[in-house]
KOLVO-663153 format. One line per field, with one value per residue (C-alpha): x negated, y negated, z negated. Coordinates in steps of 0.02 Angstrom, whole numbers, always signed. Layout:
u = [X/...]
v = [Y/...]
w = [Z/...]
! end
This chain:
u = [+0/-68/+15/+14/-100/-32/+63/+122/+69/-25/-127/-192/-309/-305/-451/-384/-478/-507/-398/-238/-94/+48/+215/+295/+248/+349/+333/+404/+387/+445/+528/+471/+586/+478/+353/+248/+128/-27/-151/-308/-399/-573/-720/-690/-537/-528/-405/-245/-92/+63/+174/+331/+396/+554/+627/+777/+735/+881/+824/+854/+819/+683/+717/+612/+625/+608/+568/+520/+457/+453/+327/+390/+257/+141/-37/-224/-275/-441/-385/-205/-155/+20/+41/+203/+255/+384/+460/+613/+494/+312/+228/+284/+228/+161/+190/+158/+130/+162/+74/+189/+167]
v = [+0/-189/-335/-513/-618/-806/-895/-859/-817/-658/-565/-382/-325/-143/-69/+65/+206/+189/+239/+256/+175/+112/+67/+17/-22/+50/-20/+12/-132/-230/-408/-487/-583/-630/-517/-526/-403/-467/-361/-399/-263/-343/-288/-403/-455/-627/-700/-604/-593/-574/-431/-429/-511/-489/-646/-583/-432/-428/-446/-261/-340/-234/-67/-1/-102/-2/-99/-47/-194/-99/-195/-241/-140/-14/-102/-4/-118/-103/-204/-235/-386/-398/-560/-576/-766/-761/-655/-648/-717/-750/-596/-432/-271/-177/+12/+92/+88/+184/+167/+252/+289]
w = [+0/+20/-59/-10/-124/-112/+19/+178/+317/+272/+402/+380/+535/+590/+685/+816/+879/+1064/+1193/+1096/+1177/+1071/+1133/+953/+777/+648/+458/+272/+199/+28/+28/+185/+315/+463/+530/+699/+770/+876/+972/+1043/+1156/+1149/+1045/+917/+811/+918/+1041/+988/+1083/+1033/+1078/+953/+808/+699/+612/+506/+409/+310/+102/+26/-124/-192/-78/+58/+215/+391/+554/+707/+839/+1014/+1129/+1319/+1399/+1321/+1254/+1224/+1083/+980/+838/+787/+674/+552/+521/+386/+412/+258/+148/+21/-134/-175/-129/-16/+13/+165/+109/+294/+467/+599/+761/+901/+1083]
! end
């Protein structure tokens, strides 16, 4: 699990084993509202682009959140960034991810 630490935005960066192409992100997470997923296919985590984003995660009020941002076309990324924009109070939860083809 990672937690937030302070204010928002939040960005965790994911290093993805090369070759692996990913059509949707799926996460569990705990109290956040906005969520956006970047990718970046270079060989370092610069110059991100970004490839979907959810705005209204409904509040579950302390219960496991499930949401699955399905890209437009599949992407071969080396690094992957999660970038939680706000969430339902001060600090929110990423409790997995689940990188689908």
């Amino acid at each position: 699990m990672w937690m937030t630490t302070g204010l928002y935005p939040q960005e965790l960066v994911l290093s993805i084993p090369h070759g692996t192409s990913l059509s949707k992100v799926r996460t569990v997470t705990l109290g956040v509202t906005s969520l956006e997923i970047q990718y970046t296919d270079g060989p370092t985590a610069t110059n991100f682009t970004s490839a979907a984003r959810a705005t209204s995660i409904e509040d579950t009020e302390g219960q496991a959140q499930m949401t699955t941002l399905n890209f437009t076309s599949s992407i071969a990324p080396t690094y992957l960034k999660l970038i939680i924009h706000k969430g339902s109070g001060p600090f929110s939860a990423v409790r997995y991810i689940d990188l689908s083809q």
